[in-house]
Residue frames as a rotation matrix with the C-alpha (Angstrom) as fourth column:
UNK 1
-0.756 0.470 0.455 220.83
-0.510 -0.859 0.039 -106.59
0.410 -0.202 0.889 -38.43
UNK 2
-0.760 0.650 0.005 217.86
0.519 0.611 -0.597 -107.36
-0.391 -0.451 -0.802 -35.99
UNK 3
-0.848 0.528 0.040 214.58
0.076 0.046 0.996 -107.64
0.524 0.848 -0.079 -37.11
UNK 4
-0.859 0.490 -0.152 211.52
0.283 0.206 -0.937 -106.71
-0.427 -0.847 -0.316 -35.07
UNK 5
-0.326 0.845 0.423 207.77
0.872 0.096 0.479 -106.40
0.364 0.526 -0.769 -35.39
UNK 6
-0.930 0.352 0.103 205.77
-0.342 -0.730 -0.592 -102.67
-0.133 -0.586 0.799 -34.14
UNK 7
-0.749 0.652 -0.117 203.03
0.608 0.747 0.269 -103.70
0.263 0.130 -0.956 -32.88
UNK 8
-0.960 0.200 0.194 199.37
-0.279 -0.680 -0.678 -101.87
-0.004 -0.706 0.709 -32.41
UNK 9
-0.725 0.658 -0.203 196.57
0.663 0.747 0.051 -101.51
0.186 -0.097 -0.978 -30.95
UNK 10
-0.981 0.184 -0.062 193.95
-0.159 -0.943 -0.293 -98.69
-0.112 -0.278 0.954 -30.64
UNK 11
-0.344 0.919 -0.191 190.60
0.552 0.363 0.751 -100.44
0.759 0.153 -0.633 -30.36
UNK 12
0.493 0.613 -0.617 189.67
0.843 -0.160 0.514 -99.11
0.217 -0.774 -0.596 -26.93
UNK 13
0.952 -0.035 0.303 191.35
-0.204 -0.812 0.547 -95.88
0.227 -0.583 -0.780 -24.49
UNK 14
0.449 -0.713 0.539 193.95
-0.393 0.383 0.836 -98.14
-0.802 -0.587 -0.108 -23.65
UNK 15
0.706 -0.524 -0.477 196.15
-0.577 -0.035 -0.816 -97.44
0.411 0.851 -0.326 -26.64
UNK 16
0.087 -0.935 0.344 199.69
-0.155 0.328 0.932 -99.96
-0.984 -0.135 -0.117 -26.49
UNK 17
0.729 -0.383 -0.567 202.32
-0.678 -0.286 -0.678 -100.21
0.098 0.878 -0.468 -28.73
UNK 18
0.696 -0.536 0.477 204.82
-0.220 0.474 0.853 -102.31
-0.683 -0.699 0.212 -28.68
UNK 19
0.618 -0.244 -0.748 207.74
-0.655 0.366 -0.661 -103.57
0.435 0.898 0.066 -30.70
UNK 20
0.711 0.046 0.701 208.75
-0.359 0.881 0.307 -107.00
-0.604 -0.471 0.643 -30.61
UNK 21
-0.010 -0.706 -0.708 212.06
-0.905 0.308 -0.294 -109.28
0.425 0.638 -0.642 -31.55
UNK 22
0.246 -0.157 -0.956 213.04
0.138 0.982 -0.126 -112.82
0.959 -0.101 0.263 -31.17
UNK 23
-0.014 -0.548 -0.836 215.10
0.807 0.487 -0.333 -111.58
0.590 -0.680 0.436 -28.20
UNK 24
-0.971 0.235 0.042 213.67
-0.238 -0.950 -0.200 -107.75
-0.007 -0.204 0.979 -27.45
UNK 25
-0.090 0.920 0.382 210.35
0.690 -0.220 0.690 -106.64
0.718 0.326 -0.615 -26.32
UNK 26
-0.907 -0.107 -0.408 209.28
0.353 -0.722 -0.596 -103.21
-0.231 -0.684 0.692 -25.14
UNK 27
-0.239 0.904 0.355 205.58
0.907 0.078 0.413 -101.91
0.346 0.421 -0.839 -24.81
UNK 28
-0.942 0.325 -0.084 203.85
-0.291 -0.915 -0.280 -98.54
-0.168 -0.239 0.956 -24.11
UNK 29
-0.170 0.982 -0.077 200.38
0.880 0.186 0.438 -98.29
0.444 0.006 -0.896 -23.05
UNK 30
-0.961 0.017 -0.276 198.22
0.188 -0.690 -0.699 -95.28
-0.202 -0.724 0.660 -22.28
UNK 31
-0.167 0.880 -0.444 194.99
0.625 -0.254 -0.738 -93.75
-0.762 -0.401 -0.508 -21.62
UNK 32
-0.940 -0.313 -0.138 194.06
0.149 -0.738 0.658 -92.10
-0.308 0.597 0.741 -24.58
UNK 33
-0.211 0.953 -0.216 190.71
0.441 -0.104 -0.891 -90.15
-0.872 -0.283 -0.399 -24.97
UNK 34
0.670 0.480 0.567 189.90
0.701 -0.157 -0.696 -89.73
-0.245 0.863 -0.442 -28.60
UNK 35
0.471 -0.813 -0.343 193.70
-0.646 -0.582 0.493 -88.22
-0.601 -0.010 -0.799 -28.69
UNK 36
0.222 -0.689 0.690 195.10
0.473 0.695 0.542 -91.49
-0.853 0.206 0.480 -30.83
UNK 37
0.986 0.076 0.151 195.62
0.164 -0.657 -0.736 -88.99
0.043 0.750 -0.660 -33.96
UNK 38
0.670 -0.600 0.438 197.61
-0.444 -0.796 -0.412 -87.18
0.596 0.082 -0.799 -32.29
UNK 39
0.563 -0.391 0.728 199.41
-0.826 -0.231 0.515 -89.09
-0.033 -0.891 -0.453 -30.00
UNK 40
0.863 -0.190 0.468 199.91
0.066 0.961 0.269 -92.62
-0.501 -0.201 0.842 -31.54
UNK 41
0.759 -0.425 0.493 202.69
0.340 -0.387 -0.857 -91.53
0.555 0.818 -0.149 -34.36
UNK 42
0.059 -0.580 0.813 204.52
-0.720 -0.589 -0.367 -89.47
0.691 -0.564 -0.452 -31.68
UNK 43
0.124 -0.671 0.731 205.06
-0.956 0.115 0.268 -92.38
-0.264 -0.733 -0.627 -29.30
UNK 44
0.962 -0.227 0.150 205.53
0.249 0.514 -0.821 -94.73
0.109 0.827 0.552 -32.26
UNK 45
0.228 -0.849 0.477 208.66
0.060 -0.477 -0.877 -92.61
0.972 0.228 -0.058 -32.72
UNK 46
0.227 -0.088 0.970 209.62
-0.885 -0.435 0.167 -92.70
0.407 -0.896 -0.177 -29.01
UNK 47
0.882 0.080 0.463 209.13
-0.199 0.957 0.212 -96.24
-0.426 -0.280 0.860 -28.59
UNK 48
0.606 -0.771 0.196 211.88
0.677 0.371 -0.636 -96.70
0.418 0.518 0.747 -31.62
UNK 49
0.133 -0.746 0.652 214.33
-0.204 -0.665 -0.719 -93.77
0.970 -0.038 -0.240 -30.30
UNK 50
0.606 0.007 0.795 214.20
-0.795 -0.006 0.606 -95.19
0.009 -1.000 0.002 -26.67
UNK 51
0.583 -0.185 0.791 215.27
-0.307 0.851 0.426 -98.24
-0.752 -0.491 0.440 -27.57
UNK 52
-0.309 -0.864 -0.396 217.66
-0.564 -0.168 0.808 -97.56
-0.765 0.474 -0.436 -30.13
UNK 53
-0.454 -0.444 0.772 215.81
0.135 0.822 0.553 -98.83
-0.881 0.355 -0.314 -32.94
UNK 54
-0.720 -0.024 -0.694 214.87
-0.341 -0.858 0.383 -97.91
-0.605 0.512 0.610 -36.49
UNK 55
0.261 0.961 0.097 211.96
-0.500 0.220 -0.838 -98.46
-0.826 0.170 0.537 -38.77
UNK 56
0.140 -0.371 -0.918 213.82
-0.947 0.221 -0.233 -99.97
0.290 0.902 -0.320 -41.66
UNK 57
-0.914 -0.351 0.205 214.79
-0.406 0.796 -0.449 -102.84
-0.006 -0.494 -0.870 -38.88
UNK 58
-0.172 0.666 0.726 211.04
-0.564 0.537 -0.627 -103.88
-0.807 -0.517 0.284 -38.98
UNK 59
-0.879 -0.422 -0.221 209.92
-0.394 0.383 0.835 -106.97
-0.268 0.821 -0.503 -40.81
UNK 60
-0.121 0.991 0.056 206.16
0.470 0.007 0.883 -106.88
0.874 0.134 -0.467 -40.59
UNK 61
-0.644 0.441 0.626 203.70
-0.670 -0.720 -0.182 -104.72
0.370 -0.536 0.758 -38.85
UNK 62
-0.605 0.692 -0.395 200.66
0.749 0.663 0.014 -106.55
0.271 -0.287 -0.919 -36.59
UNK 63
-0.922 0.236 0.308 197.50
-0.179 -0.963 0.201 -104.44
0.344 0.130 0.930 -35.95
UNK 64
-0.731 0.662 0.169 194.34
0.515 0.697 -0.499 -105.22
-0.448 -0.277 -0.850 -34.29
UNK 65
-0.969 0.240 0.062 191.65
-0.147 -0.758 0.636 -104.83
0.199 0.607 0.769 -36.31
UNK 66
-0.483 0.853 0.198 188.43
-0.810 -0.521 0.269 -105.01
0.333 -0.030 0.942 -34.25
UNK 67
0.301 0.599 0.742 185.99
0.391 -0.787 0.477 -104.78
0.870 0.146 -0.471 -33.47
UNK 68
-0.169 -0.412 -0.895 186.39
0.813 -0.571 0.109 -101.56
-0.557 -0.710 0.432 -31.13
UNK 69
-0.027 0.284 -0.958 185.99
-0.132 -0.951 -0.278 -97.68
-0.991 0.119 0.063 -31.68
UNK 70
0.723 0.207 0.659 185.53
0.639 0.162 -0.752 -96.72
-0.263 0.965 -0.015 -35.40
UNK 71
0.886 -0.424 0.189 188.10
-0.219 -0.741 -0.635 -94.05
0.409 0.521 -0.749 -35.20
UNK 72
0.135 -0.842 0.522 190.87
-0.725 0.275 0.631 -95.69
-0.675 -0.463 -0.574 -32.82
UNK 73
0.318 -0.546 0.775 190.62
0.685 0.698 0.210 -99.17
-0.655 0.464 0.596 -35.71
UNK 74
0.727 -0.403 0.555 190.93
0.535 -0.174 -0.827 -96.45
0.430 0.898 0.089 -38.88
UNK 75
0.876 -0.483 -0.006 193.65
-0.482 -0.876 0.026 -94.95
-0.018 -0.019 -1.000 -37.12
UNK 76
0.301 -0.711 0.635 195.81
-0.533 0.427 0.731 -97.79
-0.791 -0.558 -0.251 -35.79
UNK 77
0.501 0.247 0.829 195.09
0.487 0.711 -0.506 -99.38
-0.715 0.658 0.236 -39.05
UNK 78
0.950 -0.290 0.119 196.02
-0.087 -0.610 -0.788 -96.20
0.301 0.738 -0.604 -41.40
UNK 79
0.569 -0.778 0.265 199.17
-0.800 -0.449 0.399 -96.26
-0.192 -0.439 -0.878 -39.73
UNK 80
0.114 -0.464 0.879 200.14
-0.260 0.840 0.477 -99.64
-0.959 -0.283 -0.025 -39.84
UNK 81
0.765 0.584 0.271 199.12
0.362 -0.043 -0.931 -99.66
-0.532 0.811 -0.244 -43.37
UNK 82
0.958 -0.260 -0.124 201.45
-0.241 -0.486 -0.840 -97.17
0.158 0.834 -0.528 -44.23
UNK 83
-0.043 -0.889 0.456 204.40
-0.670 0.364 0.647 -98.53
-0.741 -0.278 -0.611 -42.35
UNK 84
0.008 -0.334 0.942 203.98
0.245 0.914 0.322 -101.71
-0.970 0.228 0.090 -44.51
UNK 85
0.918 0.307 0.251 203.10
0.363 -0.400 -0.841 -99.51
-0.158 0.863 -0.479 -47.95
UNK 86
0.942 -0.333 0.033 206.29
-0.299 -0.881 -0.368 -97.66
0.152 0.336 -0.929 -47.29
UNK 87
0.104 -0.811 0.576 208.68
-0.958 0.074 0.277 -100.14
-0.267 -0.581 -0.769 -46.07
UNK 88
-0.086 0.646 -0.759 207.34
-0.957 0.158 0.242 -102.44
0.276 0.747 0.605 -48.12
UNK 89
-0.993 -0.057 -0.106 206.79
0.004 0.863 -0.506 -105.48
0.120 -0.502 -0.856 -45.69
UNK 90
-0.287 0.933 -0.219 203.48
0.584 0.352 0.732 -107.09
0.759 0.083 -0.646 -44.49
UNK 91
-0.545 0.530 0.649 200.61
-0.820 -0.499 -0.281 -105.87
0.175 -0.686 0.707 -42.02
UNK 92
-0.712 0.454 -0.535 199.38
0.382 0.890 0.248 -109.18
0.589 -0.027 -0.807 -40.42
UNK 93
-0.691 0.520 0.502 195.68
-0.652 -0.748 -0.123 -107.70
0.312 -0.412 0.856 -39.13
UNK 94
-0.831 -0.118 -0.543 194.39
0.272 0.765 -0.584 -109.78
0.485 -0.633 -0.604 -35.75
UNK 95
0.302 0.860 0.411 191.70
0.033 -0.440 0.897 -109.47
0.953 -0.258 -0.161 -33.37
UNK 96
0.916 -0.240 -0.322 194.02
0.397 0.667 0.630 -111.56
0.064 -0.705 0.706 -31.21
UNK 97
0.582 -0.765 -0.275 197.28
-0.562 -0.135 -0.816 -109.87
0.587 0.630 -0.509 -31.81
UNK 98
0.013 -0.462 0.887 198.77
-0.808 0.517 0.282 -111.81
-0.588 -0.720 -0.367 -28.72
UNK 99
0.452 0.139 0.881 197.60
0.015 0.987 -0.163 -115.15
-0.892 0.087 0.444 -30.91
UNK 100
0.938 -0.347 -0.011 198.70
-0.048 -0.100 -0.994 -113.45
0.344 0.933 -0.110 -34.71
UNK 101
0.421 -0.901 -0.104 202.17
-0.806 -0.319 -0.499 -112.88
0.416 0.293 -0.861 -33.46
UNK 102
0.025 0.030 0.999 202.74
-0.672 0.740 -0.006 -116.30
-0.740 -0.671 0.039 -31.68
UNK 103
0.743 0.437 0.508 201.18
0.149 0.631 -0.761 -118.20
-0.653 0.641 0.404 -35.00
UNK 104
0.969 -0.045 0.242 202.98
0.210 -0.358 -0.910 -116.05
0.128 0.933 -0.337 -37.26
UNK 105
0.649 -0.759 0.053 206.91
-0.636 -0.504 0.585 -114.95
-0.417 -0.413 -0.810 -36.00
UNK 106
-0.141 -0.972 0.187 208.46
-0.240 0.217 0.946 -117.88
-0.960 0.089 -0.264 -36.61
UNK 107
0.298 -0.035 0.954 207.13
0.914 0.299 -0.275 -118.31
-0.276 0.954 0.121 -40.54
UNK 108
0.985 0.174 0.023 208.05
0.174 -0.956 -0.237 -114.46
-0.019 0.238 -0.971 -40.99
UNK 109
0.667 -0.740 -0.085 211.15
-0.534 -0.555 0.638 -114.34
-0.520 -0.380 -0.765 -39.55
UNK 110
0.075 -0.433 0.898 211.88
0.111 0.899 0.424 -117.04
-0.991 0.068 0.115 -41.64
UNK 111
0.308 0.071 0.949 211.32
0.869 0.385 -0.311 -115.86
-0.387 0.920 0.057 -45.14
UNK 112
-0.633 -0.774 0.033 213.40
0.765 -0.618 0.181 -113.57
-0.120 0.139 0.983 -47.29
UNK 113
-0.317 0.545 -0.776 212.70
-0.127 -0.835 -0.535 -110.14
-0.940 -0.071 0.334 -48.10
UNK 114
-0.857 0.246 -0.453 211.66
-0.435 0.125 0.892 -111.47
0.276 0.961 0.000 -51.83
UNK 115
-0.656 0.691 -0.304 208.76
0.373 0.647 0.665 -113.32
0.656 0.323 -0.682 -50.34
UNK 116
-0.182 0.848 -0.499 207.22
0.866 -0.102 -0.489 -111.08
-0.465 -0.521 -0.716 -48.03
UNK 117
-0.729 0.285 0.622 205.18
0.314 -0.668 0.674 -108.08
0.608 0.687 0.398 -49.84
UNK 118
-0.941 0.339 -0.022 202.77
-0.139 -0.443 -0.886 -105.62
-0.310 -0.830 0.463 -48.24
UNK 119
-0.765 0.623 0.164 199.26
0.510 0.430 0.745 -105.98
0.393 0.654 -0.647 -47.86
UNK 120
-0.568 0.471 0.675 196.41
-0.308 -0.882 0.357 -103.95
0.763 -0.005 0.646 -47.04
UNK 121
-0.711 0.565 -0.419 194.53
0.601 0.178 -0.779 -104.66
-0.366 -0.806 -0.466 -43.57
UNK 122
-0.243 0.939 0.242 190.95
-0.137 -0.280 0.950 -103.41
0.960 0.198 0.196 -43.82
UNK 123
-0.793 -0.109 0.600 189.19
-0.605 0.030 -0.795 -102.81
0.069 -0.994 -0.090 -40.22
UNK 124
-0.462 0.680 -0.569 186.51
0.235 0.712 0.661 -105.11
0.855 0.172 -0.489 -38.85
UNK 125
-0.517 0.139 0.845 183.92
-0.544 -0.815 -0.199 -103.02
0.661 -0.562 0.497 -36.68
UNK 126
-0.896 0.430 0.107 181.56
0.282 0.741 -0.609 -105.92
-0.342 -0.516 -0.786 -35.20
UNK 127
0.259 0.965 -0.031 178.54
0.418 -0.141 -0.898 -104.71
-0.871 0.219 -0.440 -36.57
UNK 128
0.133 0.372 0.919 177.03
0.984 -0.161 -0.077 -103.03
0.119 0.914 -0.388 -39.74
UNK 129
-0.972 -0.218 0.085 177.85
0.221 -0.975 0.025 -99.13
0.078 0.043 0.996 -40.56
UNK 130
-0.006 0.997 -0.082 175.06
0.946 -0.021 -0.322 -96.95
-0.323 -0.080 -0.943 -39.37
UNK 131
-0.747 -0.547 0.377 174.66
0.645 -0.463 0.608 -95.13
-0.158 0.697 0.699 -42.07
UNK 132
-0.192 0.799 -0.570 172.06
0.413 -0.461 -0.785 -91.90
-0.890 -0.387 -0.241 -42.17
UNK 133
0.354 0.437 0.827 170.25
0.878 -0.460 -0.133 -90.13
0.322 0.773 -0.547 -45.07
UNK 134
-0.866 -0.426 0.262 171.93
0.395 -0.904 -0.165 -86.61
0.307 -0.040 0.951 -45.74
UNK 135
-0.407 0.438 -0.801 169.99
0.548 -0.585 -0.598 -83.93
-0.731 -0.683 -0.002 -44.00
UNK 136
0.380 0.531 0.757 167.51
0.924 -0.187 -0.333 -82.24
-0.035 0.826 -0.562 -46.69
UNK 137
-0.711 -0.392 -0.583 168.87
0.538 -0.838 -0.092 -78.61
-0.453 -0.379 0.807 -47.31
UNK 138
-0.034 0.772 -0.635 166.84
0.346 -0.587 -0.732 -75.56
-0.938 -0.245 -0.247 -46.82
């Protein structure tokens, strides 16, 4: 069985997916305007059913985690998350993902499924939450 990585990314408008093998690589990018809710999940699934391939076949997730929108990282992130929570492989969370999956492919692809274990990604926004005092009620 081949092994491949799904990669994302949803920092900016210019959502891309992608999912990546030693010897396979297919991406999807689009324009997405505060639609990545709804839209990343559905061509997640599209990406694998185009190209004949199934989520069990992945052996880590990659995710960029920031900085970029606050709702496009906790989405791309929640997602990736649960791919590795439920499939129980890693989430390797980049700013670079071009540089994480380069560094990181050939020690992954290299180690059994006993030694890899999922792990939680956590986003990194560039800056401090701006956080407001609740609104006094009447």
């Amino acid at each position: 069985m081949k092994e491949y990585i799904l990669v994302i990314d949803t920092t900016e408008e210019n959502t891309g997916i992608a999912l990546r093998g030693t010897d396979f690589y297919k991406e999807n990018i689009w324009v997405s305007k505060k639609n990545q809710s709804e839209e990343l999940l559905p061509n997640i699934d599209k990406l694998f059913e185009e190209n004949n391939k199934k989520p069990a076949e992945l052996k880590w997730v990659a995710v960029n985690i920031g900085p970029g929108s606050f709702t496009g990282l906790r989405i791309g992130i929640s997602i990736a998350n649960t791919f590795g929570y439920a499939l129980k492989i890693p989430v390797i969370g980049e700013a670079n993902l071009a540089g994480a999956i380069k560094t990181r492919l050939e020690k992954l692809t290299n180690l059994t499924t006993n030694e890899i274990k999922f792990t939680q990604i956590l986003p990194e926004y560039g800056r401090p939450p701006r956080i407001t005092k609740p609104k006094p009620k009447k």
